[in-house]
C-alpha positions, -999 to +999 in steps of 0.1 A: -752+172+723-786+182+731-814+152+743-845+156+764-848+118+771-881+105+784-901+069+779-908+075+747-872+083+736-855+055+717-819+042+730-794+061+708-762+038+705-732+050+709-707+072+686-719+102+664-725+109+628-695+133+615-689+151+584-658+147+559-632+174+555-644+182+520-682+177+531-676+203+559-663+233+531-690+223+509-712+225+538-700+259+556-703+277+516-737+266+516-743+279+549-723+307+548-747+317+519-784+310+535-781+338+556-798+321+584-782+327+621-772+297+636-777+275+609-766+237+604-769+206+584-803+187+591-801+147+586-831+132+585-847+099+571-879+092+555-896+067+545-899+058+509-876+050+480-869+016+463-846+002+493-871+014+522-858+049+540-843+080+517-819+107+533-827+140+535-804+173+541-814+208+544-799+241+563-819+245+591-814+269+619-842+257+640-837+231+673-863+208+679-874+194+714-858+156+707-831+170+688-792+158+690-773+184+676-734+176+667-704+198+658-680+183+632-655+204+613-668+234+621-704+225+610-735+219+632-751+187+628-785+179+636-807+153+638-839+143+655-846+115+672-863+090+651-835+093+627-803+095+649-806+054+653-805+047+618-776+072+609-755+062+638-719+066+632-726+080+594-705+104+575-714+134+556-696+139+526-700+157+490-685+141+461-679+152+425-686+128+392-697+134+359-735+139+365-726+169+387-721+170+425-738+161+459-736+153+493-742+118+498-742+098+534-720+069+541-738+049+567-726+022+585-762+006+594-769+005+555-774-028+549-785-026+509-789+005+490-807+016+455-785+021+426-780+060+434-778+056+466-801+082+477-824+051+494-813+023+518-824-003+541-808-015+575-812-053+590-852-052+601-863-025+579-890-032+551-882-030+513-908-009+495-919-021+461-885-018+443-870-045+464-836-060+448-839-036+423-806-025+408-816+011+390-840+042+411-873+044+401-891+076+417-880+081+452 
């Protein structure tokens, strides 16, 4: 794991995020096919759909300073530090269904999610303007 910790670094609690068996194939094609050196899976959370703070993924073969960066299954994980806390002990996985497929996080500090469960909220986070809402508007 790679930190720089100073003041303005936020306590990360303990345990990692991880990636399922079938997330980390799914994963290492996609890499495998960027042809970026180096490369890995960037978590990252935003601000912003119908529950309060959206996921985002993308292959990314840069380290930033405040980085944690995590190897699971053979697949480099990273995240930066304002997002590490709220992903904390999540899991990476890609799943299948009849609209097509996806990787989708399963995060243990979600307390509510939107309907297709690209948004969430965790206990002290504020809803946005879809609050309760069953069904995604525009994230």
């Amino acid at each position: 794991m790679t930190q720089t910790l100073d003041s303005t670094t936020p306590p990360i609690p303990t345990g990692p995020i991880g990636i399922s068996e079938v997330g980390a194939a799914r994963a290492l094609s996609v890499i495998g096919s960027s042809g970026k050196e180096n490369a890995g899976v960037r978590l990252f959370i935003k601000s912003g759909g119908c529950s309060g703070y959206q996921y985002g993924m993308a292959i990314d073969d840069r380290e930033l300073e405040g980085d944690t960066i995590l190897f699971d299954r053979g697949v480099k994980l990273i995240v930066d530090r304002m997002s590490l806390p709220l992903v904390q002990g999540a899991e990476i996985d890609y799943v299948e269904n009849m609209m097509g497929g996806g990787f989708t996080v399963n995060n243990p500090n979600a307390t509510s999610a939107c309907g297709c469960g690209s948004s969430f909220r965790t206990d002290g986070s504020a809803a946005q303007d879809g609050e309760g809402s069953v069904g995604c508007g525009s994230h």
